[in-house]
Structures are given as structure tokens and as C-alpha cells.
C-alpha positions in Angstrom: -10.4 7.5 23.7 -9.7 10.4 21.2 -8.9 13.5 21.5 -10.9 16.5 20.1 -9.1 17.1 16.5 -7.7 20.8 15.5 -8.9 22.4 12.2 -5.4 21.5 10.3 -2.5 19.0 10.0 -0.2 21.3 11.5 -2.1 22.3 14.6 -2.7 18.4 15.1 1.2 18.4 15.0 2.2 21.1 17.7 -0.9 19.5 19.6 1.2 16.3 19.7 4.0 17.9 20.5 3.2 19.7 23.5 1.0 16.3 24.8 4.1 14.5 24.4 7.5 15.9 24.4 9.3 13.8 24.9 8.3 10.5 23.9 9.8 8.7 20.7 7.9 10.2 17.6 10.4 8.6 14.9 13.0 6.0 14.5 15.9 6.0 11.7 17.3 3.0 10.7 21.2 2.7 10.9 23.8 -0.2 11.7 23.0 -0.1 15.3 19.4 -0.2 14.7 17.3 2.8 15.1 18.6 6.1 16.1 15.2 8.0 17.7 13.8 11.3 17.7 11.2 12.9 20.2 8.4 15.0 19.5 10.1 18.2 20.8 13.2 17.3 18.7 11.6 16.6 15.4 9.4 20.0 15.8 12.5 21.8 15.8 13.5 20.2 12.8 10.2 20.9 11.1 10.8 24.9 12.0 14.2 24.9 10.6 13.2 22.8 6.9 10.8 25.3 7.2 12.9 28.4 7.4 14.9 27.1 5.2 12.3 26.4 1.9 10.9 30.4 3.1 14.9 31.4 2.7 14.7 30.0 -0.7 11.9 32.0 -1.7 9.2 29.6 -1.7 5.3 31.8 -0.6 1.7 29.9 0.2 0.4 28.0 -2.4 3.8 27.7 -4.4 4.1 23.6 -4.9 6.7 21.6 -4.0 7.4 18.1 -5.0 8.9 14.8 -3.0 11.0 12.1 -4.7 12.0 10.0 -2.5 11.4 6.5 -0.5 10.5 6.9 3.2 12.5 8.4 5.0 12.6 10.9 8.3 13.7 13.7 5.7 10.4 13.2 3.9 8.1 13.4 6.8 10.3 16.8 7.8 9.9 18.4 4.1 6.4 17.5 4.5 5.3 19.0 7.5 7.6 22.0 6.8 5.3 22.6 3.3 2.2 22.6 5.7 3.6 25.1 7.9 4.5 27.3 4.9 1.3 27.0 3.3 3.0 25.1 0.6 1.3 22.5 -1.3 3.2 19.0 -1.3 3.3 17.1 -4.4 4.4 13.4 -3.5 6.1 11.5 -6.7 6.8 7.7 -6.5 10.5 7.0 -6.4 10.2 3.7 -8.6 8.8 6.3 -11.4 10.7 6.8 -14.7 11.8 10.0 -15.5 8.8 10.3 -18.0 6.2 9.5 -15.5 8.2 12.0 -12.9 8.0 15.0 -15.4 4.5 14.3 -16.4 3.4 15.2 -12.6 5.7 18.1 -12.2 4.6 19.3 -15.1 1.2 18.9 -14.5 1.4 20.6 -10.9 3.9 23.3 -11.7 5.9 22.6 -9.0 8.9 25.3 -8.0 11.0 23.3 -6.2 11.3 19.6 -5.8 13.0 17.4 -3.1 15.0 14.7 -4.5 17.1 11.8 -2.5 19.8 11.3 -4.2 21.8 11.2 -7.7 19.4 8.8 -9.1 16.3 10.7 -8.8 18.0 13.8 -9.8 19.2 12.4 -12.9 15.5 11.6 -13.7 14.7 16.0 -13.1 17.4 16.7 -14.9 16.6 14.8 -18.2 13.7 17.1 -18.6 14.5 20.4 -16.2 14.6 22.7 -19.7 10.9 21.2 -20.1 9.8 22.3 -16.3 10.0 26.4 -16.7 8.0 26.7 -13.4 11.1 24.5 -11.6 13.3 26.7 -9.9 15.0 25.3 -7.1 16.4 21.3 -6.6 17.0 20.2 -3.1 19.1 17.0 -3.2 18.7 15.1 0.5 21.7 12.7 0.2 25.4 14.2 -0.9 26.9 17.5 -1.0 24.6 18.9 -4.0 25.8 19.9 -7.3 27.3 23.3 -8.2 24.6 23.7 -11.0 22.1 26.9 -10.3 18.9 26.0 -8.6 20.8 22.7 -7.0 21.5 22.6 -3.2 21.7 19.8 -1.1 19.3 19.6 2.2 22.2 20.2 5.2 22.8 23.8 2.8 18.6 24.3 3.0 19.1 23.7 7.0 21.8 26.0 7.8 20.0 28.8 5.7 16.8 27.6 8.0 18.6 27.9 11.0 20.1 31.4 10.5 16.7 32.8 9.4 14.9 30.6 12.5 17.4 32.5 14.9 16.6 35.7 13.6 12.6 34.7 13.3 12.1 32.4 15.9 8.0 32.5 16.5 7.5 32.7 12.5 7.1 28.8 11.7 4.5 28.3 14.7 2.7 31.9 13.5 2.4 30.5 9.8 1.3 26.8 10.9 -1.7 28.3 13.0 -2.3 30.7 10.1 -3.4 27.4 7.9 -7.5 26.8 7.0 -9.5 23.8 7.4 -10.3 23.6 4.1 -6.7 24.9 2.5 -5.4 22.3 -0.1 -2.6 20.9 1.3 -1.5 18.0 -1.4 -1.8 17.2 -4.7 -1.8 13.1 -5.2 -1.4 11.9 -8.2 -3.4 8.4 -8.8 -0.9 5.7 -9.9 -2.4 5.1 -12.9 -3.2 1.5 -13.8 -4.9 2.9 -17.1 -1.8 5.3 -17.5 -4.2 8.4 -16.7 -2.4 10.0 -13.6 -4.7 12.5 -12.1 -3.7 15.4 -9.4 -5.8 14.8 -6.3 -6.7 18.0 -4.6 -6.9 17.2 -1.0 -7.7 19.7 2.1 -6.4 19.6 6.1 -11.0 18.6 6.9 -10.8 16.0 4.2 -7.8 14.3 6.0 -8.7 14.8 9.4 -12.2 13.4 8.9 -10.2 10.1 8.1 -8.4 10.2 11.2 -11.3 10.4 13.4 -13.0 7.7 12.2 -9.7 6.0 12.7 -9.1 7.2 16.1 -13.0 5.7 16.7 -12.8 2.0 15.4 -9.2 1.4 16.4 -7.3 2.0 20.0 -4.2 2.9 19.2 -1.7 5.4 21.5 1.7 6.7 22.4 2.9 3.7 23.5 2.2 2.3 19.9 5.0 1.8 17.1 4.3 1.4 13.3 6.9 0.3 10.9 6.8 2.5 7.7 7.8 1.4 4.3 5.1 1.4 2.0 5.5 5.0 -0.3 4.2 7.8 1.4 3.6 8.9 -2.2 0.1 6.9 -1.7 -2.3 8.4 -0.1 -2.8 4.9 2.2 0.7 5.2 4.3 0.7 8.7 4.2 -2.6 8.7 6.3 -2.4 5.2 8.0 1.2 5.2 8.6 2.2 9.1 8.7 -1.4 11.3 9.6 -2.7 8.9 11.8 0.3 7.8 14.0 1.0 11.8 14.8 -2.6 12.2 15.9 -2.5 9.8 18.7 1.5 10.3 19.2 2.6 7.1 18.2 6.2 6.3 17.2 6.6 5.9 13.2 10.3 4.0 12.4 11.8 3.9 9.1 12.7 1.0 7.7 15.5 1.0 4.7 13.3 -0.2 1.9 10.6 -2.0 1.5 13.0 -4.6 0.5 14.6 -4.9 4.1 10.8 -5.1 6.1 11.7 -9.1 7.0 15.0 -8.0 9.0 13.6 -4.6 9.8 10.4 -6.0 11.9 12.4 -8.2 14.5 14.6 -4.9 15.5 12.0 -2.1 14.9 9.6 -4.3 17.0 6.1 -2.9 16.1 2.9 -3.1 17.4 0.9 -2.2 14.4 1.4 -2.7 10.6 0.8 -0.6 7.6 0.5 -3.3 4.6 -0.4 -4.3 1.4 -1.9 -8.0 0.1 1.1 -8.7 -1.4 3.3 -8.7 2.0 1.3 -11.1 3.3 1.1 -13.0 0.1 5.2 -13.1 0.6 5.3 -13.8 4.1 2.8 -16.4 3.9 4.9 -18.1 1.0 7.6 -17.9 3.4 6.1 -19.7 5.8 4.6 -22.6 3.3 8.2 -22.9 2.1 10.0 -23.3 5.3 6.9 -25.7 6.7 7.6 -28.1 3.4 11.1 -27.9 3.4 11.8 -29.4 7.0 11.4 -33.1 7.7 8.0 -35.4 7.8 7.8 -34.7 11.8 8.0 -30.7 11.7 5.6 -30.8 8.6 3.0 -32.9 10.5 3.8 -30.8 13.7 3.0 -27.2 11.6 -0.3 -28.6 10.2 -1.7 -30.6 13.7 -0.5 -26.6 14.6 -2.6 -24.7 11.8 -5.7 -27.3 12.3 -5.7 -25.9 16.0 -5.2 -22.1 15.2 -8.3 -22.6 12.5 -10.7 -24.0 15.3 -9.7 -21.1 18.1 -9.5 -18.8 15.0 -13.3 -19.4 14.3 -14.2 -18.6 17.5 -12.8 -15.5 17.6 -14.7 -14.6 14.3 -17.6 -16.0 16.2 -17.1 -13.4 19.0 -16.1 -15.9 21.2 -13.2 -17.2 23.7 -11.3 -20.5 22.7 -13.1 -23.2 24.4 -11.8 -24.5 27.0 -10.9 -28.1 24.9 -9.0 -25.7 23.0 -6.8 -23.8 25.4 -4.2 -27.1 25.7 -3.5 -27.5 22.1 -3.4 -24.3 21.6 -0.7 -23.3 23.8 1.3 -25.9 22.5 0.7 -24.9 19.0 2.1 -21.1 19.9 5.1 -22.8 21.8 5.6 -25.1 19.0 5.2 -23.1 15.9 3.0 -20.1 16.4 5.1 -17.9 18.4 8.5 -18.5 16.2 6.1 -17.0 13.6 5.0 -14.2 15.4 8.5 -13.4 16.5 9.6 -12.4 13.0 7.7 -9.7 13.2 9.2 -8.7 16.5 6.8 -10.4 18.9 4.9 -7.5 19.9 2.7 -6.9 16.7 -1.0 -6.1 18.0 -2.8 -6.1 14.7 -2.0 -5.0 11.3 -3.9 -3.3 8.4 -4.2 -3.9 5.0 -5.1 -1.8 2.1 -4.8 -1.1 -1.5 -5.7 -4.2 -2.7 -8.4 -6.9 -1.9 -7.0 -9.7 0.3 -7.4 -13.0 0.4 -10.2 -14.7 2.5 -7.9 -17.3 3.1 -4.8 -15.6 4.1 -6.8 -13.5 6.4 -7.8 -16.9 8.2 -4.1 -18.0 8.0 -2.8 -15.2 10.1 -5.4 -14.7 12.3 -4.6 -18.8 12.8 -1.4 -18.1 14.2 -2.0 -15.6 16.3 -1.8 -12.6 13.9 -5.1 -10.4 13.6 -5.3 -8.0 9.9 -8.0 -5.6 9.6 -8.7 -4.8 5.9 -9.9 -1.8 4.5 -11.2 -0.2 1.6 -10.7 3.4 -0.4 -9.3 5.8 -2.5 -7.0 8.4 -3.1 -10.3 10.8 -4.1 -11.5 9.9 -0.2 -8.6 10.7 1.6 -8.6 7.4 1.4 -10.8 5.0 3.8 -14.0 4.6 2.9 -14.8 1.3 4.7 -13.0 -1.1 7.3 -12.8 -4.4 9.5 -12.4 -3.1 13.0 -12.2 -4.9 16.7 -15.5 -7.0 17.2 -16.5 -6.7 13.4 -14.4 -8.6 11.1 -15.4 -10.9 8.0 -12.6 -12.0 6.0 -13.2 -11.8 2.3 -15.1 -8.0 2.7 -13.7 -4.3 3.6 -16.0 -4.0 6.4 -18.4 -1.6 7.1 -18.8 1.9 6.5 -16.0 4.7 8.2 -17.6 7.1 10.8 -18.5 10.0 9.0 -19.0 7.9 5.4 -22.3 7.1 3.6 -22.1 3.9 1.1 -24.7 3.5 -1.2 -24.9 1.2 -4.7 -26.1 2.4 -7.6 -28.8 0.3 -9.6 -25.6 -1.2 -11.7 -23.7 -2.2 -8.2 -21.2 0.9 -8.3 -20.2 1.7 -4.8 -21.0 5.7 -4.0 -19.7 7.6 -1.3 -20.5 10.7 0.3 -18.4 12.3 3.2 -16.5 15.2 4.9 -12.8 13.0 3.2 -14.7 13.1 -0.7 -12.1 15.7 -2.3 -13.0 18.9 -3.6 -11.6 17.7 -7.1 -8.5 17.2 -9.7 -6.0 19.8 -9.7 -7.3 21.5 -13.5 -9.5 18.8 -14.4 -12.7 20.5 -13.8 -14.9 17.9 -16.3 -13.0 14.7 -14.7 -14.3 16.1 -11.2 -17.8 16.8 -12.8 -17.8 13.0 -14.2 -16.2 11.4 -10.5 -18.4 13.7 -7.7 -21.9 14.1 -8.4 -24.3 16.0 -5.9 -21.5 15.2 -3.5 -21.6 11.3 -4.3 -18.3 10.2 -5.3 -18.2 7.5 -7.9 -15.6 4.9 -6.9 -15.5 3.0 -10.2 -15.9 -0.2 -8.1 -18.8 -2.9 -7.4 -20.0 -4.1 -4.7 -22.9 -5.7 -2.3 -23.4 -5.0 1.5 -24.2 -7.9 3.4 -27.7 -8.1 5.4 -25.8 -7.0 8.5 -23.7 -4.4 6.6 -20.3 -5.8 5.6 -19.3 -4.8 2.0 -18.0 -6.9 -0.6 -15.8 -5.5 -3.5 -16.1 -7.9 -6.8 -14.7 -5.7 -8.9 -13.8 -2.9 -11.2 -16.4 -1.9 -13.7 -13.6 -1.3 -15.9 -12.1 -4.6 -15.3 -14.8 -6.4 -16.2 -14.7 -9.1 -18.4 -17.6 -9.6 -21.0 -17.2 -12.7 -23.4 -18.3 -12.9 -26.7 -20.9 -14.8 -25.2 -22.1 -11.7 -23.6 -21.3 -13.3 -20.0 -20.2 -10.9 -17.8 -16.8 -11.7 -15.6 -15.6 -10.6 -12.7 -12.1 -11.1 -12.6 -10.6 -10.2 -9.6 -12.5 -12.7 -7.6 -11.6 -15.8 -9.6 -7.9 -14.2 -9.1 -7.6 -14.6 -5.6 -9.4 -17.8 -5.0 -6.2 -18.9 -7.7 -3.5 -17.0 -5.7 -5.0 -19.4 -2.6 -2.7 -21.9 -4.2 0.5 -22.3 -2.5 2.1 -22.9 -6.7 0.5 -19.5 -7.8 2.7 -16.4 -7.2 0.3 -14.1 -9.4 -2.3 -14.4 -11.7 -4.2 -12.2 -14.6 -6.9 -13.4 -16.1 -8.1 -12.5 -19.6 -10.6 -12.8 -21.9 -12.8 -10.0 -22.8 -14.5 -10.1 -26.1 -13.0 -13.8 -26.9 -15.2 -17.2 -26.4 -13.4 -18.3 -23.1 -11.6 -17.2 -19.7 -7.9 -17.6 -19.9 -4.9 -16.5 -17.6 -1.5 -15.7 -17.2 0.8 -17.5 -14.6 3.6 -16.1 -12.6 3.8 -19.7 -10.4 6.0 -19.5 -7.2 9.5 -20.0 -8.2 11.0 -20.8 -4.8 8.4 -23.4 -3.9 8.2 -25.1 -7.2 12.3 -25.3 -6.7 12.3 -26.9 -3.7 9.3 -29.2 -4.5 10.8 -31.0 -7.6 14.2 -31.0 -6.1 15.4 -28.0 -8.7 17.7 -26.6 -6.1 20.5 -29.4 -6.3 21.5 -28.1 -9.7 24.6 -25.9 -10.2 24.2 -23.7 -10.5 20.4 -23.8 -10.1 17.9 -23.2 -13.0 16.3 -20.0 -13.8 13.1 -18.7 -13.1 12.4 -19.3 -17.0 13.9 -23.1 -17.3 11.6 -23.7 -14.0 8.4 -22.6 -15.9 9.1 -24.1 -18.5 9.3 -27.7 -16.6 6.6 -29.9 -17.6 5.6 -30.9 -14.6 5.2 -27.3 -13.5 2.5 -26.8 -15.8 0.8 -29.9 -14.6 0.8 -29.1 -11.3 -0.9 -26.1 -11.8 -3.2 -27.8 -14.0 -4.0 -29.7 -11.2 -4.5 -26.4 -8.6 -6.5 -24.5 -11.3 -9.0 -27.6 -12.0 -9.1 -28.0 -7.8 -10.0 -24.3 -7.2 -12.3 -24.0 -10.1 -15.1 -26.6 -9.0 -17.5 -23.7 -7.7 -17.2 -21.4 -10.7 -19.7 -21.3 -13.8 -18.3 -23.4 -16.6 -17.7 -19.8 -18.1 -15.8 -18.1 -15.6 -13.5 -21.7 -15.8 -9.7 -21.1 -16.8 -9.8 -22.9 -19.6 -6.2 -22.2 -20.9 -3.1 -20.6 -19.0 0.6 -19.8 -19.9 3.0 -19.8 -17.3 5.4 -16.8 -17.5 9.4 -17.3 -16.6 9.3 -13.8 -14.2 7.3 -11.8 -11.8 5.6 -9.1 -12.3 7.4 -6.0 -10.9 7.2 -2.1 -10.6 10.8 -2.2 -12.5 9.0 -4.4 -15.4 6.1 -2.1 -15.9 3.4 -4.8 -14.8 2.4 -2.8 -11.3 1.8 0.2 -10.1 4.0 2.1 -7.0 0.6 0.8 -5.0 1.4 -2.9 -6.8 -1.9 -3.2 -8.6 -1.5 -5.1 -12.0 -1.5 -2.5 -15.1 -3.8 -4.6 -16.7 -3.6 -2.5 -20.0 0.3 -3.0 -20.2 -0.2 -6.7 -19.5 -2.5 -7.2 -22.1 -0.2 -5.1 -24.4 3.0 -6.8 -23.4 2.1 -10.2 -23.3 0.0 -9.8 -26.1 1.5 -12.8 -28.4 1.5 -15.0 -25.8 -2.3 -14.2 -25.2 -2.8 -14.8 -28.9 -1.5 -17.6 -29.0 -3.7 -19.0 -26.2 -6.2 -18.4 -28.4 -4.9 -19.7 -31.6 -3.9 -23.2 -30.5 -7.0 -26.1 -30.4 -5.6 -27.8 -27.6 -7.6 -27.0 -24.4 -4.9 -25.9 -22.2 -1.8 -23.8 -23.6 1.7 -26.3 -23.0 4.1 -23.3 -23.6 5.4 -21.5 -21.0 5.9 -17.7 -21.9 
């Protein structure tokens, strides 16, 4: 049951605080495992960061910028600036230093909060550039002795001097704060390279949270694990906002590289995630299944074919029968739990965002005991728009309509969206704002179609349509996943706007394919580009591509692919911080090999890329 919500972030904070004391609000991740914090401790460290950023001269409305991956410092700089008044400027860590002084730039931030040497060195290429950047706070090491540089421990013991001498003035200021104050600028990831400052305000947010705090039951006793960016606005809500409203413990894991042995010591009860988790974990679990002998693979599918059939029934609304209830206790003995205890064995549900995800891995982990709610928004919404909730899932849609959110499609299928979470615009970008929210409608940019009993489908991007020289329109995204089903596909892009026929680029999945052709007894053992360029790679995705394509138009048909030698990665350009596909740097980097798809007469391209 919720609470009644306060008018800002920072009064839903203290409200938390004096609720709950002393329960665990945050873990930090060490040797050991995780060193906690209680509510009552980490306010004291919010009044002391935010002493500390007044000390250095910082007033309401002055910006101030984040560069760093998760981390309890972040969520204390954070809540600090909305104490102050002080409007936060997240930056994605895995930005170059161009990207990074683009958005400070942009926002004029004064002071910006760095982790360590790395993402300093990406301020300092470019600080002469940044005449509104006056003060560099460095969180890890001793800080440099150039002016404007200190590290954080200098920015606490300033705090804690002026917090001894003011004692009530954090509290005073964060009670000070307005509804409708901007509290954030978030700027979009850009998969067209456009990054946009997201004005967002304490009612925007905290219309989100309600709705969240309606569809799903979630309390103190609860613990998330955090490690996608709070530089997007989904974790920063779902994994940051959200958890504080309701008092639930938020642990830090290292990276998002560390979540498989983070989970088992963290132990969470609800999961903040992204497709492409799953994706991996599911992968995983294919490999591991295929790599054991004939028994444990014939055990692990007699397993799956059970958790399908109770799985069902569940979608259904329904109990497992009771024909069911025997098999299916052996199948969690047998397989299902070992699964489940990867994740630390108390995982209630987990969310997923960001990206669309796949009918069929939605079935998968609900199959083995694993329940994922997807949802759909956008930064410009603060974010959700639409979710899957208890008693009202469909796999393969984002749900229905958030409390407090109208949907409606315009004549050409665009998805619009009215609300109290719409944003009140891009920082300086008043004709961009004009073009996006219209009488109050925001115009997502995406299509869609309800269901008669009001689920909503996403097909695609307007943009990222694909219209043939034919004049057949495409949607791609949907073709996409129902390839990424295969167990062989790792990624997939398809392309093929304004030529004659649909073709795609293949990342296959290296580990798999490895293990399948019995490429892993090499020594040493062959490269991601030597395994896509094995022949019987490419016909075994042939194979997949043909098998998955039956139900498609003959137009919407793959009819030529390459297969590429490495993934697409953040650190390669291809995604986003959010890991969407930058289409447009795709198409621009792999443009040869896209040509030459097209040049050659044969009806499949032979040559891996």
C-alpha cells in the first residue's frame, strides 16, 4: 500500500528517513561483500556533500555535472544538488571526451563530479573550452594541485566544518524546494548523434513513482541491485527514485561487468535490467545446457517442456494443474532452482526497459521460475509511460498504460502521450520542444497498436523505418528479435532502405558457435574473426535465418547477410550508454561491407566482414 507522496525528491527522502532509520538504505561493494549504510547514516552524509558543494560556492540553479559509474558517492552528490537547489547534470562514463564536453557545454555546468583520473583526463582535454567550469571534484584519489581541482574527502571536511557551524541549513534548503523546480537536465543518448538536455521537475518524477508504487508491491524489506547508469533516466527512477520512496535497500555492484558474481552475494529481490542482460544470461544458460553430456541435455529440456506448460498457466491467470505440480518440482530441483540461484535465490521479479524484449525470452524465464515485467518510455516522460504488472502481463507488448498516463495513436500509428511525467521541455531548445509536446501530447517518435483489451505493442521507430525501393514499408525492429530468438545470433541489424531487398548484419554468438564445432580444442583457440569466417558458420545461420523467416512477407525476408568478426560495443561506437544500436554509425561504418551485399549476384553474401 503507498504512502501519500511529498511535493519534492528531497522531502520524499527525509520522509524515508524518519520512517526508517535504521534499516539498510545502501550497500557498497568491497572484498567482504557489501559494507551497508542506514537511512539515518546516509542522510548525514547527504547534509555534509551538501555543505560542502555550498562551501565551494555553488547557489540554486547553478548546474553541476556527474561522471561517474554507479556508485554510493553518486547517489550522495545527487541528493546533495537537490537539497541545494542545484540542478544535476548526469554524463555517461563510457562517453568520449568529445561527447562529455558537448553536454557540459551545452548545460553550463560550474562544477563537475568526476571518479577518477580517467574521466578527469576527458574534462581536462577541453576545460579552456568550458569558461562556465569552475570547480572539479575528483571522488577517487587525493586530487590534483591544479586550481579548481579537489578531491571529494577535501569537499567533505569543508562540509563538515560548515555543517557544525550550520547544522539545520541542509534540512531548511531541502524543504525550501518546489514541485515543479527543475531538478535535472538528461541528456538523450543520442542514437542519431543529437543529444538533447531533458528539463525534468521533482511532480514530473514523482508522478512516475506513484504509478509505480500502484502496479507493483514492493517495500523495505526489498533489495535491488544497481548497475545499469544512473546517467539514464530508467535506473535513476527505477533503481534510485523509486527504491527511496518505499525504503528499499539499493546495493552497488562494481560494474556492470561484475553483475553475474555480484547477484549471488548482493542477493536481490528485484532487478533493474536491460534486454540485453537477459539476452547474456540466457546465452549462458543455452551454452552450459549444450555443453554437458546427452543425459543433462535431455534432463534441461524434459525441464524447460515443464516450466512452458505451468508457465502458460500463469499467463492464463491460473495455478499449475495439479498433473503439473510433480514434474514441476522436480524440474526446479533438477535444473530450475540452480538457475535461479545465480541470481541469489531470492529474486521476486525483475524489470526490463530500454529496449523491446524478446517474446521468447520472456517465456524462457518466466519457464524457470523467473517473472520480468517489461516496460516502455522515455527520457521526455520521466520515463514510464506503459508497463506489464502482477495479473497483467503479455510477453511481446509494454503493457498497458501508467496510472496517471493517457496513450493515444495518431492516424500514422505514432504513440502520444499526455501526463503529469511529460517534461516541460529541452534545456534552450524552445522549437525542438514546440516540435516533441504539442497541446500537451508528447510525441514519442514510436509506433504502435493497443490490443482490444489494451496491451500495447511497439513495432517500431518512425525513423527506423525501412521503405524499399519497392515502396514497401519495413519494420525492422520486429524481424530483429524474432532473429535474435536464435541461440547462433548474438545481434542483428537489418538494412535496406531505399535498395530492392532486406539485408542484415550478423554478430553470431561466438562462445556457442565455439563450442558447437569443437573450436575450443585449438591452441590457442581461434578468434572471434577466424570463427566468423568458418564456413559452416555462415551456413548455420543460413539455416536459422530461412527457419525464423517462414511467417514474414517475401519482402521483409533476409535475403543476404554478412557475418561480422566482433560485437557491437559502447567502446566500438555501435551502442549507445542505454545499448541501443546507433544505426546511423552502423550504416556509416560498415558501409563497404553493406555495399557489397548489394553488389554481388549471388543471393546470400559468403564473406564474413
Amino acid at each position: 500500500m503507498s504512502q501519500t507522496l511529498p511535493g519534492t525528491l528531497p522531502e520524499l527522502f527525509l520522509q524515508t528517513v524518519e520512517r526508517f532509520p535504521e534499516c539498510v538504505a545502501y550497500g557498497i561493494r568491497t572484498e567482504r561483500g557489501f559494507d551497508t549504510r542506514t537511512w539515518s547514516e546516509t542522510l548525514i552524509q547527504v547534509e555534509i556533500v551538501c555543505a560542502g558543494l555550498l562551501e565551494a560556492g555553488l547557489r540554486e540553479g547553478d548546474r553541476v555535472a556527474i561522471l561517474s559509474a554507479n556508485r554510493f558517492e553518486w547517489m550522495l552528490t545527487d541528493m546533495a544538488c537537490l537539497f541545494a537547489g542545484l540542478v544535476v547534470v548526469p554524463v555517461y562514463p563510457s562517453l568520449p571526451a568529445g561527447h562529455v564536453h558537448k553536454v557540459l557545454a551545452d548545460s553550463g555546468a560550474r562544477a563537475v563530479v568526476v571518479e577518477d583520473d580517467r574521466q578527469l583526463n576527458k574534462l581536462l582535454k577541453h576545460r579552456d573550452d568550458l569558461p562556465a567550469l569552475e570547480k572539479i571534484i575528483q571522488l577517487e584519489g587525493e586530487g590534483r594541485s591544479q586550481e579548481g581541482i579537489c578531491s571529494f574527502s577535501d569537499l567533505q571536511e569543508q562540509g563538515e566544518e560548515r555543517r557544525r557551524n550550520l547544522p539545520d541549513e541542509a534540512r531548511a534548503l531541502a524543504r525550501a524546494r518546489r514541485t515543479e523546480d527543475v531538478f535535472t537536465y538528461i541528456y538523450t543518448s543520442g542514437t542519431t548523434g543529437d543529444q538533447k538536455g531533458v528539463m525534468l521537475t521533482h511532480r514530473n518524477i514523482l508522478s512516475n513513482i506513484a504509478g509505480a508504487q500502484e502496479r507493483y508491491l514492493i517495500n523495505e524489506q526489498d533489495v535491488f541491485l544497481s548497475f545499469l547508469p544512473l546517467s539514464h533516466i530508467f535506473e535513476r527512477l527505477a533503481g534510485y527514485y523509486f527504491p527511496v520512496s518505499v525504503g528499499a535497500a539499493v546495493y552497488y555492484a562494481r560494474d556492470i561487468t561484475s553483475v553475474g558474481d555480484d547477484l549471488p552475494v548482493a542477493k536481490p529481490t528485484i532487478l533493474i535490467a536491460v534486454p540485453r542482460l537477459f539476452e547474456k544470461i540466457h546465452a549462458r544458460i543455452l551454452e552450459n545446457a549444450m555443453k554437458g553430456p546427452k543425459v543433462k541435455q535431455a534432463i534441461f529440456n524434459w525441464a524447460l517442456s515443464v516450466g512452458r506448460g505451468a508457465a502458460q498457466r500463469v499467463l492464463d491467470g491460473k495455478e499449475p494443474g495439479a498433473h503439473q505440480r510433480p514434474g514441476l518440482w522436480l524440474a526446479d530441483r533438477l535444473v530450475f532452482g540452480k538457475i535461479r540461484e545465480r541470481t541469489g535465490g531470492r529474486m521476486r521479479f525483475a524489470v526490463s526497459g530500454g529496449a523491446p524484449l524478446r517474446r521468447d525470452l520472456g517465456e524462457f524465464f518466466l519457464s524457470v521460475g523467473l517473472q520480468i515485467y517489461e516496460g516502455y518510455g522515455l527520457t521526455e516522460s520521466s520515463p514510464v509511460l506503459c508497463s506489464n504488472y502482477p495479473q497483467n502481463v503479455r510477453f511481446g507488448s509494454v503493457g498497458k498504460p501508467f496510472p496517471g498516463v493517457e496513450i493515444v495513436l495518431a492516424p500514422d500509428g505514432e504513440i502520444l502521450a499526455r501526463g503529469a511525467g511529460i517534461m516541460p521541455g529541452y534545456y534552450q531548445r524552445d522549437e525542438e520542444t514546440a516540435r516533441t509536446v504539442i497541446d500537451g501530447w508528447l510525441h514519442t517518435g514510436d509506433i504502435g497498436q493497443f490490443s482490444a483489451d489494451g496491451f500495447l505493442t511497439i513495432t517500431d521507430r518512425k525513423k527506423n523505418l525501412i521503405v524499399t525501393s519497392g515502396g514497401k514499408n519495413i519494420a525492422p525492429q520486429p524481424i530483429e528479435n524474432q532473429l535474435l530468438s536464435s541461440p547462433l545470433i548474438e545481434q542483428v541489424m537489418l538494412v535496406g532502405d531505399h535498395r530492392n531487398f532486406v539485408s542484415a548484419l550478423i554478430v553470431p554468438n561466438f562462445g556457442l558457435l565455439r563450442d558447437v564445432l569443437g573450436l575450443h580444442e585449438g591452441s590457442p583457440p581461434p578468434s572471434t574473426q577466424e570463427i566468423a569466417a568458418h564456413p559452416e558458420v555462415y551456413e548455420r545461420i543460413d539455416k536459422e535465418i530461412q527457419r525464423l523467416s517462414k511467417d514474414l512477407a517475401p519482402y521483409e525476408r533476409v535475403r543476404k547477410f554478412s557475418v561480422l568478426g566482433n560485437e557491437f560495443s559502447i567502446e566500438t561506437g555501435e551502442l549507445t550508454p542505454s545499448l541501443k544500436i546507433k544505426r546511423s554509425y552502423v550504416l556509416e561504418k560498415y558501409q563497404d561491407v553493406i555495399e557489397g551485399m548489394y553488389l554481388t549476384s549471388d543471393h546470400r553474401d559468403r564473406q564474413p566482414a
